[in-house]
C-alpha positions, 0 to 999 in steps of 0.5 A, a space after each residue: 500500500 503506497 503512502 497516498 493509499 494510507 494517507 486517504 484510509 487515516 483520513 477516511 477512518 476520522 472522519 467515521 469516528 468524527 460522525 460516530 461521535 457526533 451521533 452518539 451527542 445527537 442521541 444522548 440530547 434527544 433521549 433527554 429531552 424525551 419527556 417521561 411515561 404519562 406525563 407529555 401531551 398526547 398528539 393526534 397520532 401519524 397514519 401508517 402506510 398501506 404497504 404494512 408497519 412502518 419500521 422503526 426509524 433510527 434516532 441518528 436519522 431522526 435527530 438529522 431531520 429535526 425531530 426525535 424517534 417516537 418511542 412510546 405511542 400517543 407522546 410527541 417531542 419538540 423538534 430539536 436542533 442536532 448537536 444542541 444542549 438541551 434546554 435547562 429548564 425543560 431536560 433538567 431540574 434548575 439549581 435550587 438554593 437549599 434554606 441555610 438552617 438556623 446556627 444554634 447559639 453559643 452556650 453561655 460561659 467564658 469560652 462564649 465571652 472569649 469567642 465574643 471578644 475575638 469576634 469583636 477584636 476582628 470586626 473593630 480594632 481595639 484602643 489602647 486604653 482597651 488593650 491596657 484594661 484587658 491586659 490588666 484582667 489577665 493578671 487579676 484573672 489569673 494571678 500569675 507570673 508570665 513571661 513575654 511569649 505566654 502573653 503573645 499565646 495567651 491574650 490573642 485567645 483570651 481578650 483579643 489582643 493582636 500579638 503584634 501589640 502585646 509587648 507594647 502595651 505590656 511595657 506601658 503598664 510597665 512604665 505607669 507602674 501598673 505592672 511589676 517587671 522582674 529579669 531572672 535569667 535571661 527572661 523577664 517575668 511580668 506579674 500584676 496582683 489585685 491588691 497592689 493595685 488596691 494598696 496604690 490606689 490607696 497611697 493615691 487618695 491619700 496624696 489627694 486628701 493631703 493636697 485638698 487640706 492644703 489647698 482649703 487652707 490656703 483658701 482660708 488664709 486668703 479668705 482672712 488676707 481679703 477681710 483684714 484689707 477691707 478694713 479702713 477702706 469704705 467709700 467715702 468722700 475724702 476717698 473718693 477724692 483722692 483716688 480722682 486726684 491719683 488719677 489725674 496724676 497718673 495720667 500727667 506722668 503718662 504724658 510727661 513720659 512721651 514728652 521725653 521720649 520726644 528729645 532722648 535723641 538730645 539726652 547727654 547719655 544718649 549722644 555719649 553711647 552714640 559716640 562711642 559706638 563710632 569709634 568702635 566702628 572708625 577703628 573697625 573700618 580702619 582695620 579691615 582697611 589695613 587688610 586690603 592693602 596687605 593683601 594687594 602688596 602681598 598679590 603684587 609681589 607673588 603674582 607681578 600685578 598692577 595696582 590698578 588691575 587689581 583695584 578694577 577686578 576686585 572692585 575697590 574704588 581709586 579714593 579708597 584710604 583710612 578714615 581721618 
């Protein structure tokens, strides 16, 4: 057999599987949308020919002409397209949603509270205020001694506490001295307990009553400072009088005041400062002046420049001298 001869019976061979397998898809939609025994709509039946029974017809030429084998006597089947998914709604059952069944609730108790704060940890972050208080119920809670990495395990899980923030706001309290904080070791042990915190909160209102009795105290002695300095002084005529007159006097220095201001420039000591401050600045000036002739002497004599060049180029002006 020559290549071309194999060629064409390779070809020949696909293309009869190729139309096997599209007969079987063509029958497989055709048996699906059959409808089911006694449920389709009885139709008027097809009149058999004179010459005897008509033989069956084969699916695969029916589904080619647009209409599926009768299988069972008085059914009729929609027309259906060849190779055409059947219709979702009429082949097969929609997808339906089954009802979500209602969650038991939790049973009271301190996982239920502990499953309540992790739920709320997650919906909303916690303050640092809460973060605080929370920590501080672990150690009143518990009244033990933990170590760093027991407080990261223990507060995500208890209090809803990120173990990011757990050693932050363990050194806060530590700082405020609301936390005792040991190193034995290589590890530092952290503990809080009720009644430290009852014995502080003690010593606290003790430093606040001692700082309100002084604080009354003072208040009377002023009190007794404003009822002496009442004394003697009742208005009366010749008071009233005499505060004008202070008045009136205060307001005559006022203006006399201005009035000098006007001629300090004349003021003895005025013009003194003055002076002296001009020979600080004659010396000065005289001073910088002697600088900029060493400087041209010294680029004359290194370099060979002359006078007037450098005086051009540095921008220093042909009267330049000391100041008389």
């Amino acid at each position: 057999m020559t290549s071309k001869a194999r060629a064409q019976d390779f070809l020949g061979k696909k293309k009869r599987d190729h139309t096997q397998h599209r007969g079987r898809k063509t029958e497989a939609a055709a048996r699906a949308c059959r409808p089911a025994s006694g449920r389709g709509r009885a139709g008027p039946s097809r009149p058999r020919p004179q010459g005897g029974p008509r033989p069956p017809e084969r699916p695969l030429a029916a589904a080619a002409r647009g209409r599926c084998a009768p299988q069972e006597r008085g059914l009729v089947c929609l027309p259906l397209l060849p190779l055409a998914a059947p219709p979702a709604g009429r082949c097969r059952r929609q997808n339906q949603t089954r009802p979500s069944r209602p969650r038991p609730s939790p049973r009271a108790g301190p996982a239920a509270g502990r499953r309540a704060a992790r739920a709320m940890s997650k919906k909303k972050g916690l303050s640092a205020e809460e973060k605080r208080t929370r920590m501080m119920e672990i150690f009143y809670e518990t009244k033990d001694v933990f170590q760093l990495k027991d407080m990261e395990k223990i507060a995500p899980k208890e209090k809803g506490i990120t173990a990011m923030s757990v050693k932050e706001v363990l050194q806060s309290l530590v700082d405020d001295g609301m936390v005792d904080c040991e190193r034995i070791g290589t590890s530092n042990y952290y503990w809080a307990f009720p009644s430290k915190a009852l014995h502080a909160r003690k010593r606290k209102l003790e430093v606040l009553d001692s700082q309100l009795s002084e604080g009354n105290q003072k208040y009377a002695n002023l009190q007794k400072s404003i009822e002496k300095a009442k004394v003697g002084r009742h208005e009366t005529e010749e008071r009233t009088r005499l505060a004008k007159e202070l008045s009136s006097l205060r307001d005559q220095k006022e203006q006399l005041q201005a009035e000098v201001e006007k001629y300090r420039e004349c003021d003895p000591q005025v013009v003194e400062e003055i002076r002296q401050a001009n020979q600080v600045a004659k010396e000065a000036a005289n001073r910088w002046t002697d600088n900029i002739f060493a400087i041209k002497s010294w680029a004359k004599r290194k370099f060979g420049f002359e006078e007037n060049k450098i005086d051009k180029n540095f921008g220093i002006p042909e009267d330049f001298d000391y100041i008389d």
